[in-house]
N, C-alpha and C positions, 0 to 999 in steps of 0.2 A: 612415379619412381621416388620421388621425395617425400611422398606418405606410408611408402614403402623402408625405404633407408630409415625413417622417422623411429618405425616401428621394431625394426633391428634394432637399431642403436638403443633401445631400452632394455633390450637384454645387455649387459654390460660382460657375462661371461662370451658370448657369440661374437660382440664387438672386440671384445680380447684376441678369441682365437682369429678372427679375421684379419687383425694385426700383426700375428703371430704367422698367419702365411705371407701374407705379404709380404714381412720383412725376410719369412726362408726366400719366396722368390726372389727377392731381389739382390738376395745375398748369392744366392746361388746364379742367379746374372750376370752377378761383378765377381765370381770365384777367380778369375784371372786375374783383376787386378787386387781382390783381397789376398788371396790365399798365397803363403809364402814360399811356395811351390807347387811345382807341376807335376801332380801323382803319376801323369802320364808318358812324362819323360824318363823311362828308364835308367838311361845315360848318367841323370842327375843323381840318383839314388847311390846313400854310401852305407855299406852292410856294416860299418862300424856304428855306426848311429841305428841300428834297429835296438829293437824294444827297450830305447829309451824312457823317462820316465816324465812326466808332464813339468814343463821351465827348463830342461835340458837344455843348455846351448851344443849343437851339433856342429861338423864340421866347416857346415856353411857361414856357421859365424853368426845366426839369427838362434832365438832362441826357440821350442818346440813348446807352444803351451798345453798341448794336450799329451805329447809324447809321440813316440814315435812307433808305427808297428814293426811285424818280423819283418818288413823287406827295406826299412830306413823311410820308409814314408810319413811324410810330417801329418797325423791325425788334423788338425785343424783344417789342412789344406785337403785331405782323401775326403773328411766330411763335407766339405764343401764344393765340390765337385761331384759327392756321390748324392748330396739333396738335387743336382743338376740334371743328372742320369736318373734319381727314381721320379723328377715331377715330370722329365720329358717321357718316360715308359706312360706313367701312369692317366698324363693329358691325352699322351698319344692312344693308349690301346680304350682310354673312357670314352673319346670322340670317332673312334671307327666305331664302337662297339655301338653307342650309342645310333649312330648313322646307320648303320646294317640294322640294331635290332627293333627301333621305328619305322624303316621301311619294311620289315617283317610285319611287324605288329598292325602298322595302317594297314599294311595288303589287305591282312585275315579279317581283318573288321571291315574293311571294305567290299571284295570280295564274295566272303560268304562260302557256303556250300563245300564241297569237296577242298576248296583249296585253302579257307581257315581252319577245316580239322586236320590236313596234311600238315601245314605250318605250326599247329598250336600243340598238336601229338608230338612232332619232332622239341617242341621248346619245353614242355612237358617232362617230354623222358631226360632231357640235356639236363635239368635245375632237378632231377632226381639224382645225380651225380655231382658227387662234391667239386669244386670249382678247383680246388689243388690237384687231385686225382688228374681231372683231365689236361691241367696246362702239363702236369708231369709228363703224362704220356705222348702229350704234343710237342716237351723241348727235345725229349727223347728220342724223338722221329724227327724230328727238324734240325736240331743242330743247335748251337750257343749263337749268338748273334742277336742284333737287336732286331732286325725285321723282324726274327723267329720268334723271338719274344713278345713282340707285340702281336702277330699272330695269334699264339697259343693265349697270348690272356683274353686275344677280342673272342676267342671262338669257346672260351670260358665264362665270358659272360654279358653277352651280347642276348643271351635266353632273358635277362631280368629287364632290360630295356623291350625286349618284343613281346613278356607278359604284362607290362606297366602299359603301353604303349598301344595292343590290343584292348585291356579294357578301359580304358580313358577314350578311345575310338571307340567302342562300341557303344558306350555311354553315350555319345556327341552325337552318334547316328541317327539313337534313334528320339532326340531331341527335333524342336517342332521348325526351328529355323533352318538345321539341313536338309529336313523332306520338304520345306518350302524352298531351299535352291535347287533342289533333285527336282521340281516340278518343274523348271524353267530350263531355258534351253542350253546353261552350264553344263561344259561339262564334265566329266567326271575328274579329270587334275586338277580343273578350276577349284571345284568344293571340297575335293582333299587337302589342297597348299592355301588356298584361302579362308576356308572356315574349319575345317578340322586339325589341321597341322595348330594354329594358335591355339588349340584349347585343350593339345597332347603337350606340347611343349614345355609347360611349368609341371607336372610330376617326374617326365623325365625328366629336366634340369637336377629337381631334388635328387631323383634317382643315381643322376649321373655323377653329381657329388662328392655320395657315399661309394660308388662304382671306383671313381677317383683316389679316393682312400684303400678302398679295396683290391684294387691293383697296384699300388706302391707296395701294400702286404705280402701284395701275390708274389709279385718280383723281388722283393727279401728274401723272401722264404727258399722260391730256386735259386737263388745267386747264395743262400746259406749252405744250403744241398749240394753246388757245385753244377747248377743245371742252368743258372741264367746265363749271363754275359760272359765274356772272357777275361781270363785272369787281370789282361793287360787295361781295361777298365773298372776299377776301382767301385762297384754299388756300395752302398750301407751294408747290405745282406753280406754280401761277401767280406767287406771288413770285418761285420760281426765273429763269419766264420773262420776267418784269420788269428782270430787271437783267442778264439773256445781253447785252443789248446792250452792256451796259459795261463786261463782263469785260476789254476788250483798253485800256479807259482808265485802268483800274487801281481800279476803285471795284468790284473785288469781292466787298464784303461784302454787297453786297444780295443776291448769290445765293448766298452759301457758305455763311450761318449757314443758311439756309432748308434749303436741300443738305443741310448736317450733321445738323439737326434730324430731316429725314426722315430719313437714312442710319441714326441712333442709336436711332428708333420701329423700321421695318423691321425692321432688326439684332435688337432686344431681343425682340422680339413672335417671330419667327424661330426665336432660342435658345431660349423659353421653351413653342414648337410642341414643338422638336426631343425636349426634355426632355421631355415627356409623352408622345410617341410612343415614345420608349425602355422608358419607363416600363410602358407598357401593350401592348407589343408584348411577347410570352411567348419569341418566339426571341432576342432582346433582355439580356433580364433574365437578369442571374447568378447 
């Protein structure tokens, strides 16, 4: 691990962005006691203080450093709350996903015969269909809500974890040390969780990463549409969409800091994918 860390940290852009999450996580940890209100206390909100302008002192008597959207919501406080909502969507639907689509993937590479072409034909046709298409049609059928949404994103892309995940297993299989467990009287869970599972493990991780970035996107994107969460929870996507209407009046700070906030998570979470698949890729490394 320290020859590992070593090796990161010589990338100084990858050591940045890794910084650069940590500090969204932890900000978005302490949103309660940073943020100078509760986007989610309706009660609190005063329609006279909307689409104020970034240093506004509002009603409350604190000042608004980023402004305030159309519903009186202190921007500082929505972005900080809403990096809270898109890193729990995005941990949460990367780590089911991730778990359903390595146990897909181990299956078909263990298994064999009719039931890795039934499994590998199904993840096939799914990653022939674009990943927004389908969560579309799934918040659509399901409803707003967060279950729902983590639903439609695992079952969006849970295909890319069980085609990484099949061949890194199948590779492993037919390697000389697992037909030398397979000869002995292990059995078959033992040499999947024992010797196969550790050596699937590090491309999904990379995988799961980018998967991590890639469903923060997801869930912008329908909370932009009006298909993610509900009003009454605050995402980036949805702030963004809150204030497109006002872009051309010139009050566009309701959507830009929101914009920025996601562009600079994505962005960071991305580079610090990038870096550990350099890392642990062997054609890669110098």
């Amino acid at each position: 691990m320290r020859a590992f860390w070593r090796e990161y940290a010589e990338n100084r852009v990858a050591l940045a962005a890794l910084a650069v999450v940590l500090a969204i996580v932890c900000a978005a940890l302490a949103a309660p006691l940073l943020a100078p209100q509760d986007p989610y206390d309706l009660a609190s909100l005063d329609l006279m203080d909307a689409r104020r302008p970034p240093g506004f002192v509002g009603s409350s008597g604190y000042a608004h450093l980023l402004g305030t959207d159309a519903q009186g919501r202190d921007l500082l406080s929505a972005i900080l709350y809403g990096l809270g909502i898109s890193l729990q969507m995005g941990l949460a639907a990367g780590t089911v996903a991730l778990t359903v689509g390595a146990v897909l993937g181990i299956l078909a590479a263990q298994a064999g015969g009719w039931v890795e072409t039934a499994i590998m034909r199904v993840v096939d046709l799914q990653l022939s269909f674009p990943a927004i298409l389908l969560a579309l049609v799934l918040v659509a059928v399901l409803g707003q809500g967060k279950t729902q949404l983590v639903i439609a994103l695992v079952a969006a892309q849970y295909a890319y974890f069980a085609r990484t995940a099949y061949g890194a297993a199948s590779a492993e299989r037919r390697k000389d040390y697992v037909e030398a467990a397979a000869a002995t009287p292990l059995s078959t869970a033992h040499i999947v969780f024992r010797h196969v599972l550790p050596n699937v493990l590090p491309p999904l991780i990379v995988v799961g990463t980018v998967q991590v970035a890639n469903a923060i996107s997801l869930e912008a994107t329908l909370s932009f549409l009006g298909l993610g969460l509900p009003p009454t929870e605050p995402s980036l996507g949805m702030l963004i969409a809150n204030g497109f209407q006002y872009m051309m009046s010139g009050r566009t700070w309701i959507s830009v800091y929101p914009g920025i906030a996601l562009i600079v998570l994505i962005v960071a979470i991305n580079l610090v994918g990038d870096q550990l698949r350099d890392q642990t890729n062997p054609r890669l490394r110098r």
